[in-house]
N, C-alpha and C positions, 0 to 999 in steps of 0.2 A: 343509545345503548351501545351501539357499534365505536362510537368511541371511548367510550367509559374501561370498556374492553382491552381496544390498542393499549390506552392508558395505563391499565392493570400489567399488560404485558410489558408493557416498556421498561415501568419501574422495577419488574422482576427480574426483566435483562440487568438492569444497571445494578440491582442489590448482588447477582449472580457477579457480574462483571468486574465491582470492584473487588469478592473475594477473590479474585485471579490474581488481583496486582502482587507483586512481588516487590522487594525492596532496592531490586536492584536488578541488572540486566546481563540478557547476553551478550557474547563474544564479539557478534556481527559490530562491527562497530561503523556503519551507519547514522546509527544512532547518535554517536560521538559526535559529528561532522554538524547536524542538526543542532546540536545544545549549543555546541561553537560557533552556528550563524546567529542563533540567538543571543547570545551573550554579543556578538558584536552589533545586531541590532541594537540592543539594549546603550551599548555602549556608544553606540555609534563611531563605528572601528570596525565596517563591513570592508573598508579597501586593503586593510591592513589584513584582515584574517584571508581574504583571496590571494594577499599578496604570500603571506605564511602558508597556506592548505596547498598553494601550485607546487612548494620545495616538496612537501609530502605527497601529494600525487602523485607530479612527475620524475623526482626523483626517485620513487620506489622501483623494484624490480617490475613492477606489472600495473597496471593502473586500476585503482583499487575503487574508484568513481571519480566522479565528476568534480573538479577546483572547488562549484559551489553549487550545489543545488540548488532550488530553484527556493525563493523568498518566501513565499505563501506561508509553509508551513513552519520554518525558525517565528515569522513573526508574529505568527499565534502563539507559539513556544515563549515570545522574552517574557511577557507581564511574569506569568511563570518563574521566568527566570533570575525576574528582578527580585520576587519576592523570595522563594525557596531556592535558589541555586542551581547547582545540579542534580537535586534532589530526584532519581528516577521515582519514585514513588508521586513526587507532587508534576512530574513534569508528564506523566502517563493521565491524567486527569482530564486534559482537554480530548484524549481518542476516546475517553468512554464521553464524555457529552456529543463529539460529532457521532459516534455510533447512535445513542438514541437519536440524535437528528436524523439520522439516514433512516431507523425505522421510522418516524413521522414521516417521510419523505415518499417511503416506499408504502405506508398506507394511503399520500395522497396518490400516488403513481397505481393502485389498484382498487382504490374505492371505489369508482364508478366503470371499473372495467373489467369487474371480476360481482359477480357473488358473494355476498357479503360473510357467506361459511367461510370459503373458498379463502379469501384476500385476509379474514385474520387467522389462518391456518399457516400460507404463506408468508408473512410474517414472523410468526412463534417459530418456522423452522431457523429463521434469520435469528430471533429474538435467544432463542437458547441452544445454539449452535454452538459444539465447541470450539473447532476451529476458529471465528471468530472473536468467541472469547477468549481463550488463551491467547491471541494474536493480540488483544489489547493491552498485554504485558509487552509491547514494543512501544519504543518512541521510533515513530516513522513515520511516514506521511500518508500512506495505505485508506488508512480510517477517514480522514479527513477529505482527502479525494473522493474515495467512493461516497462520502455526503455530496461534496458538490458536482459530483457527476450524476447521481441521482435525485438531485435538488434541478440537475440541467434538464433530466428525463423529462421532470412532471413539467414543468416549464415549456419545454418543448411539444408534449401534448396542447399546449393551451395557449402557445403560440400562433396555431392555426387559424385564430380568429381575428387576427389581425389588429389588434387592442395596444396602442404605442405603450404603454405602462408595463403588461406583459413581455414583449420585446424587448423592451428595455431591462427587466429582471433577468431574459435568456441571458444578453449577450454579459451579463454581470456575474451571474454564476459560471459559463465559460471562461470570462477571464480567471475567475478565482479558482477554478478548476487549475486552468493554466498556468499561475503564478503557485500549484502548491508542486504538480507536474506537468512538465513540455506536453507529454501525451492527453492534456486535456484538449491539446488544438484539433484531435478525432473528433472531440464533441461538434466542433463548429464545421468542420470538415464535412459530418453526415448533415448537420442542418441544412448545410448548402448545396450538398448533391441531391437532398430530399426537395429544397425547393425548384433545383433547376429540374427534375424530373415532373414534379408540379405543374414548372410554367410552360414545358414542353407540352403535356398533353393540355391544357388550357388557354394556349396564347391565345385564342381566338375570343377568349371572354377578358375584353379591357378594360373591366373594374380589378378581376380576380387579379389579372396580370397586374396590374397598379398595386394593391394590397399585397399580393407576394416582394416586389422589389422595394414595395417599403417597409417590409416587413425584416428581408435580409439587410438593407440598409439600414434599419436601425439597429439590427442583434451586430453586424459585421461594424457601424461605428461605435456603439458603446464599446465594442472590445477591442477598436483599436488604439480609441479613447483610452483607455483602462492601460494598455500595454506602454503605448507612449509614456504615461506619466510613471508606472511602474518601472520604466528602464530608466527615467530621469532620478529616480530615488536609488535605485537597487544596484550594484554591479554586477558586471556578467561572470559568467565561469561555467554556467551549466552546459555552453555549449561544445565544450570539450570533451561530454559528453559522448557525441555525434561522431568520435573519430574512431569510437568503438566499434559502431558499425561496419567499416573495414573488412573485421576478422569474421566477418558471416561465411560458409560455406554454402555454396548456391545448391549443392546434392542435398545437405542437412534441412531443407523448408520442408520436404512433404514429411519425414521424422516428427521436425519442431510443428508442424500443423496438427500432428497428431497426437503428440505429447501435451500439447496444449488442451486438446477435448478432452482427455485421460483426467488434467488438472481440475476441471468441472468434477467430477468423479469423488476429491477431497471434500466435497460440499458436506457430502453423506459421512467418510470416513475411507481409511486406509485398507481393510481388510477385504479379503476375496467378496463376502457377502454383500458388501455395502459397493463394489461394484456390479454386482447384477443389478441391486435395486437399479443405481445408477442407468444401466441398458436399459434397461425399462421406460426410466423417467425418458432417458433419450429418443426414444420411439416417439412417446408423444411432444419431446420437445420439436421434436422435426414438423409434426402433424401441426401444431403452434404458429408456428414457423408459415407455412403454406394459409394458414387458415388468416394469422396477419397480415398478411405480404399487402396489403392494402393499407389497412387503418395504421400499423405498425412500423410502417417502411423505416421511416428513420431510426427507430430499434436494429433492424435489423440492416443496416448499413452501419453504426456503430458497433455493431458485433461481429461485421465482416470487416471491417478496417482495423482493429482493434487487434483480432486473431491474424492478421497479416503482421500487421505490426510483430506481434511475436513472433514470428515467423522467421524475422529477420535479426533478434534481436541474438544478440550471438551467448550472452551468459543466462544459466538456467537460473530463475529465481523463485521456483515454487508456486503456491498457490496465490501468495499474493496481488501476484501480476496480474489474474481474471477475477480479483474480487469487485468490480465494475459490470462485469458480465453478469456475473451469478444472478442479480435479481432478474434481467431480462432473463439468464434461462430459465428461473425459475417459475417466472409470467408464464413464457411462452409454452412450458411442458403446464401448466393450470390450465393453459388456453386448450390447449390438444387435448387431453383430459374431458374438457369439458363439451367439446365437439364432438369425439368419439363415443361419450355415454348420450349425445344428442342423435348420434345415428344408431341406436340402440334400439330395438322396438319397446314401445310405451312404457310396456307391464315391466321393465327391468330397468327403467330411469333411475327409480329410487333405489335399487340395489345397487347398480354402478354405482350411485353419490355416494353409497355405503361403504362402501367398499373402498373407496377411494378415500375418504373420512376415516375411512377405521385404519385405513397404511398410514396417514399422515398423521395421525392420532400417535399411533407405535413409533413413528421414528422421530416424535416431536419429545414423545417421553424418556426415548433413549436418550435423545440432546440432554434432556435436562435434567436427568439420572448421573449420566457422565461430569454434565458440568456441574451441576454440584458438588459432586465427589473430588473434581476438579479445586472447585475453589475452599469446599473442607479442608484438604491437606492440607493445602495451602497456607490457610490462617493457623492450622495447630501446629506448623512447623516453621510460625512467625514469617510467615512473607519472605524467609530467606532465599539464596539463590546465590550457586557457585558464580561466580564470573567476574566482572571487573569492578567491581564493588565488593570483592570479599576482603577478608584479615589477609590473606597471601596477598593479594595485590595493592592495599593499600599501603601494606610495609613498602613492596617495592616502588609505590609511588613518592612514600615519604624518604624512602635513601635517595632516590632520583633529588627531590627537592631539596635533600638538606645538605648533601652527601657529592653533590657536583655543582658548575658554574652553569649559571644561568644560558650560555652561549654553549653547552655542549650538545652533541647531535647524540639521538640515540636511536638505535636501531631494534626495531619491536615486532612482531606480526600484526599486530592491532596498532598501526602508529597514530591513528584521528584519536583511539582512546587513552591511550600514553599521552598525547598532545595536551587534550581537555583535561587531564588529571594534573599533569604535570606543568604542562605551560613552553614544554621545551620540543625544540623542533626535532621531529619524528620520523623515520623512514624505515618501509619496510624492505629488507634483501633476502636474497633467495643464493644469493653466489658468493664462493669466498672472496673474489679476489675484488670484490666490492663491499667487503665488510670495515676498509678503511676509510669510506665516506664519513662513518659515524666514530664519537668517542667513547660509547659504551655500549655495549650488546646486554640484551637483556632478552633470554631464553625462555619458555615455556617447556615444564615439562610436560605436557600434554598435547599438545597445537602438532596436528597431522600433516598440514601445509603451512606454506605463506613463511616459512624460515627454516633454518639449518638445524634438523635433527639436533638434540644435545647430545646423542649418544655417537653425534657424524662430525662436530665440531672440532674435536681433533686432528682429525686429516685435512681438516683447511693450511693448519699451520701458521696460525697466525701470533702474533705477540699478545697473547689474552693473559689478564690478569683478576683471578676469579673475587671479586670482593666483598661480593653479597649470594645467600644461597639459600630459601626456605624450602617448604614442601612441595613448591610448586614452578616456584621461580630461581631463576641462575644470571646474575650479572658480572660481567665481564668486564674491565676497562680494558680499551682498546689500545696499548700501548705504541707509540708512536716519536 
């Protein structure tokens, strides 16, 4: 019955899910960089687009991400991309299937460790959450990590019996973890402090001893296995990366520690209300927390490595960065929860569960109130969406294409998604007197950063000659 259930929910997620999709996407252009690994997967012309995305990284004013992100998720992206193109609408379809795999994932992750109320309640808050939903109108790799790091969870639990076939599935969801992002290598990080903590308090029992170092030896060879023949296919770039770390400020950690728990907070939603609930739930997520620190340990060593991680990591990126955590805090505050109505005298068990059933009940309905209304708009105002898929911008991409030589450089705020539209090498500036790098400027009337005011371009001084101009956009040939 209990999974008849999940079932029911999953498929409501997904029907709620695809009404979000839009037809096109936002600004961040991320996204951009992603379609363009997969097009050169596809193509097989991965050395060729590292070699073309380094002029647009490094030649920008700021560095806008990494040469090349990491492979995992372009190469779920090509088939996609062989078939539909750039099509954001058909290329957002693989984050709604790994979302419903993550909630399969996160029922196996709480079916035997929770109450069976309990584990599809937490769920359904995942299942019709909007934040989440509306995040699936991104092409990013967010969704499909958080499958295989919750795919690594359950795995991890049921690694401890030492079963080589099991092992063998960890260290394979960790590499896949790692090859969609670097930061899956936390996963195998806490495996391994969890087993050396393990074999510290056990040496003295030498079968267990023997079963743990085989245990780590096989999840630690399959994934080095896995990494080896992945760097033999793939080219590097991701780890340019790594140079951003740099610009950390070592005062800004206990801030960034704490802007990061705040970020848990978006779980529920934005406004004052929904952060008390949030206090609340944190009470007991601590209580969780204390009540695991045995069965759970490795949860909670990827939750402390994780939140350091951020700590360090010097650009703010919102909530997506702890969508990996969320299910652990959400376990952990169910666990607290359910220990706290346990030390409750007799006669008010059943009120506590009530109680607590009927809060999760209310904020399960607000999810799914919201997201529906969410994805209603949506479809009666056709899936549309200002941004780089609209009429404004695709004029400016067909002057760009029709209207210059194939060898000119253009200078954009979004250069990855100028690049993917266009084909022509892209670079973003922020300063006049590097506005001759490029042979045409191409202006946003709207874009608050990341390039030269239009209303400030004047005072640069430079030899501009205006040649295209719609409602939104202003191109310039760059006279020389």
């Amino acid at each position: 019955m209990q999974s008849k259930l999940v079932l029911v929910i999953i498929v409501a997620s997904l029907i709620l899910a695809a009404g979000t999709l839009t037809r096109g996407h936002d600004w961040g252009d991320d996204f951009a960089s992603y379609i363009l690994q997969a097009k050169s997967v596809w193509n097989g012309e991965m050395d060729e687009f590292v070699q073309k995305n380094s002029f647009t990284i490094l030649e920008s004013s700021i560095q806008i991400g990494p040469v090349a992100y990491p492979w995992g998720y372009p190469l779920i992206l090509s088939p996609v991309y062989a078939v539909k193109g750039r099509s954001p609408l058909a290329l957002k379809i693989p984050g709604l299937l790994f979302f419903s795999g993550f909630l399969i994932c996160l029922y196996l992750l709480t079916k035997n460790r929770l109450p069976q109320t309990d584990s599809l309640l937490l769920i359904s808050l995942f299942a019709f959450n909007p934040m989440f939903l509306v995040f699936l109108d991104q092409i990013i790799s967010d969704i499909p990590f958080l499958f295989f790091s919750t795919l690594a969870m359950v795995l991890l639990t049921r690694a401890n019996k030492y079963i080589a076939i099991e092992s063998i599935l960890l260290g394979a969801a960790i590499s896949m973890a790692f090859f969609i992002r670097t930061t899956g290598i936390l996963l195998l990080a806490s495996f391994i402090i969890a087993e050396a903590f393990k074999l510290a308090i056990h040496r003295k029992n030498r079968e267990l001893v023997k079963g743990i170092l085989l245990n780590v030896g096989l999840v630690g060879g399959v994934f080095v296995v896995l990494w080896i023949l992945y760097a033999a296919v793939f080219p590097g770039g991701s780890e340019s990366y790594f140079t951003l770390l740099q610009e950390i400020e070592l005062g800004s950690i206990p801030s960034r520690i704490s802007s990061q728990f705040w970020l848990l907070s978006l779980f529920f939603g934005g406004t004052t209300l929904w952060l008390y609930i949030y206090y609340a739930f944190f009470v007991f997520f601590l209580v969780g927390l204390w009540v695991g620190k045995g069965r759970d340990s490795v949860f909670i060593i990827f939750f402390a490595l994780w939140m350091i991680l951020l700590s360090f990591w010097p650009f703010w990126q919102g909530p997506r960065f702890i969508f990996p955590l969320l299910p652990l805090f959400m376990y952990f505050t169910f666990e607290g929860v359910i220990f706290a109505i346990g030390r409750l005298p007799q006669q008010y068990h059943r009120l506590g569960k009530m109680v607590f059933y009927g809060c999760c009940l209310c904020i399960i309905g607000i999810f799914l109130g919201t997201s529906t209304s969410h994805a209603y708009r949506n479809m009666i105002n056709g899936r549309q969406i200002n941004g780089p898929y609209d009429i404004y911008s695709i004029a400016v991409y067909e002057f760009i294409k029709d209207k210059t030589s194939e060898d000119s450089v253009i200078i954009f705020f979004k250069p990855r998604a100028m690049r993917l539209m266009t084909n022509h090498d892209t670079v973003m500036v922020t300063e006049c007197e590097r506005i001759s790098l490029g042979d045409y400027l191409v202006l946003s009337r709207k874009a608050e950063n990341s390039q030269i005011p239009v209303e400030q371009i004047d005072s640069c001084n430079l030899p501009l000659d205006k040649v295209f101009d719609n409602r939104r956009f202003i191109i310039y040939e760059i006279l020389k």
